[in-house]
N, C-alpha and C positions, 0 to 999 in steps of 0.2 A: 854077076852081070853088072852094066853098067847103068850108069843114074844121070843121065845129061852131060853123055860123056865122062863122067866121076866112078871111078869101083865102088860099089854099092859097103861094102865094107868100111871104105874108109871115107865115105858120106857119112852115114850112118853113127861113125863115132866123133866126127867132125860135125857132126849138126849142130848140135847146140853152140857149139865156138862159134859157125856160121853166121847164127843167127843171134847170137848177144854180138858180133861184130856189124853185123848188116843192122841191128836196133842202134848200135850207138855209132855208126855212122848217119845215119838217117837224125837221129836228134842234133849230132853236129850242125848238117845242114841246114837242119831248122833253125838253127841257133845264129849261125851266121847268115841265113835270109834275114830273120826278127832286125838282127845288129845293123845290116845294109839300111832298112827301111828302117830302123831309129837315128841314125847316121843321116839319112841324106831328106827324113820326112822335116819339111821348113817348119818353127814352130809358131804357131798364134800369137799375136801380143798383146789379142784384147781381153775384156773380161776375167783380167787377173784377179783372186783373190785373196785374203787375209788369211794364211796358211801357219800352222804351229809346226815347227820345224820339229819338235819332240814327236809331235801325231804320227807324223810321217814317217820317220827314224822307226817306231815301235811296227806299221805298217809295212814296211820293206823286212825286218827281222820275221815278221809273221809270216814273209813270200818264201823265203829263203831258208827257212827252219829245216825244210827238209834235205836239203845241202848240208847244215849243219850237222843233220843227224846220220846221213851217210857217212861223212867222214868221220863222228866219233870227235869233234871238234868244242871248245868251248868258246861262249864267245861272254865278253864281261861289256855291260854295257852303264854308263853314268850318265845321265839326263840330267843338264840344271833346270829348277824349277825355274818359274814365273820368265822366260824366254819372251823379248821383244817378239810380235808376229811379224812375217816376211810376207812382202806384195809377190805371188805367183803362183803355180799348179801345184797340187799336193803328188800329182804323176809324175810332175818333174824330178821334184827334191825325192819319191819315194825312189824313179831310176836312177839318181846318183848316187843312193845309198846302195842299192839292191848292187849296181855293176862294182860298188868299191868292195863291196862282203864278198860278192862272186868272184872278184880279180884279188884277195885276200885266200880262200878257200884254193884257189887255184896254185897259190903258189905255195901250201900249206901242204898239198896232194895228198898223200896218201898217211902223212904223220901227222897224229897227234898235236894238235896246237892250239893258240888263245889267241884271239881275233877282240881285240880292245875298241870299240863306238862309242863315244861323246859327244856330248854337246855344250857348247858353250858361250860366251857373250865374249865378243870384244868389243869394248865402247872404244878404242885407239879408233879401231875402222870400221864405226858402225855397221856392227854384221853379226850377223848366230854363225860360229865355227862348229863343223862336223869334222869329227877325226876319226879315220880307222884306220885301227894298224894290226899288224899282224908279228907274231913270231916264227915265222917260214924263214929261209935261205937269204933272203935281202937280194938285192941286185948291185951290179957291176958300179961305177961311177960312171963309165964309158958310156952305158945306156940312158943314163937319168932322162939326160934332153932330149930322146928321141920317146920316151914314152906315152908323149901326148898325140903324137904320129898316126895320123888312120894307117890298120895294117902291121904294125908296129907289134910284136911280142916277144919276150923273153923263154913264155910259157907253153911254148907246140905241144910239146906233146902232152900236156896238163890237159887240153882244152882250149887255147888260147887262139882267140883268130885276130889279135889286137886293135879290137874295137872299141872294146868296154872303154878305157881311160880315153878314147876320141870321144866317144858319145858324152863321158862325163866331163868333158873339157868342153864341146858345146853345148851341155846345157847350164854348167856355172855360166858359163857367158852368156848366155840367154836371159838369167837371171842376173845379169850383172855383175855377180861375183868374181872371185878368185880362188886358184887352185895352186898347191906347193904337193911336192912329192919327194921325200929324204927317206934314203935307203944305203943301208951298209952287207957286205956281204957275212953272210953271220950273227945278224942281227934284227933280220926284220923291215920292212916296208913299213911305211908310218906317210900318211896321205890325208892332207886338210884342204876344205871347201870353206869360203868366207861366201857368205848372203848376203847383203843388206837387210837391213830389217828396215820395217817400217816407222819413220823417225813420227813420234809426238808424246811434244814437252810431257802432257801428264802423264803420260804412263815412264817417258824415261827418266822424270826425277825421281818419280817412287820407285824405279828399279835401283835394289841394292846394287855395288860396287861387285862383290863374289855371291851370286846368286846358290845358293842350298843346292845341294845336288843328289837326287833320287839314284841308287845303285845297287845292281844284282850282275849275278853271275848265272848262267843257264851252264848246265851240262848238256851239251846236245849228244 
């Protein structure tokens, strides 16, 4: 007999496909409503606070751990100690870490790989650099400049609705910041965030020149 118009046979062994298809459409969705409304939500610019760029780094790995662990992915992380703090949201700086691991992971897909996060001091342009980089596939040269593009992906059938690097391009700019993205095909994606940090004398005379650097590696 039939099942909503479907032969009940081959319903019946098509269900499950069905329904892990119709689950991971339905998260899609939600995935690109979430992006739409982080995209186009205006952000605040008062009430900024005195934010550790390290807190929030450790923060966004703890959101995303379980990303990490579905794919069987490692990720190595280095935190310099004693980090100037940055004037802004700890929600801010944790979404640009969280979409740079998720737009790393994505292009990482279903292989095995190492997903590199840093942090570090550049006193050239007063700012805490965040870097993630990945050993996935790399991308085109043709693409580079269009990557910051709301809509924009290389990654469809990954997951990708090419939001993530919009959203993380306005919110370094929110914060004032700057973003670089260098990728080779065959090599890997490598993507740095510059903050400002927040300038005074006595904390930045006593900060060392190469600040110590805290580092582990998680098997996820």
């Amino acid at each position: 007999f039939k099942l909503g118009g479907i032969d009940y046979l081959s319903a019946r062994d098509d269900f499950s496909s069905m329904l892990t298809q119709t689950r991971e459409a339905s998260e899609r969705i939600a995935h690109i409503v979430s992006d739409l409304k982080a995209f186009y939500k205006p952000a605040p610019e008062d009430n900024k606070l005195s934010i550790s760029v390290n807190d929030c780094v450790n923060s966004a790995r703890s959101l995303i751990r379980h990303l990490l662990n579905a794919g069987q992915h490692k990720i190595k992380l280095v935190l310099s100690d004693d980090l100037p703090l940055v004037q802004n949201y700890s929600h801010r700086i944790e979404q640009i870490v969280v979409n740079l691991m998720v737009n790393s992971i994505q292009a990482l897909g279903e292989e095995n790989g190492l997903i590199s996060l840093r942090t570090d001091l550049d006193r050239i342009r007063d700012s805490v650099v965040i870097t993630v980089s990945d050993t996935g596939p790399g991308i085109e040269k043709k693409y580079i400049d269009h990557l910051l593009n709301p809509f924009f992906t290389t990654k469809q059938s990954n997951g990708g609705t090419g939001l993530g690097l919009a959203i993380v391009n306005n919110l370094v700019k929110d914060c004032g910041g700057e973003i670089a993205i260098n990728s080779e095909v065959g090599s890997g994606t490598t993507v740095q965030v510059w903050l400002p940090y927040i300038r005074r004398s006595s904390r930045l005379d006593a900060a060392i020149e190469a600040p110590f650097t805290t580092s582990e590696i998680d098997d996820a």
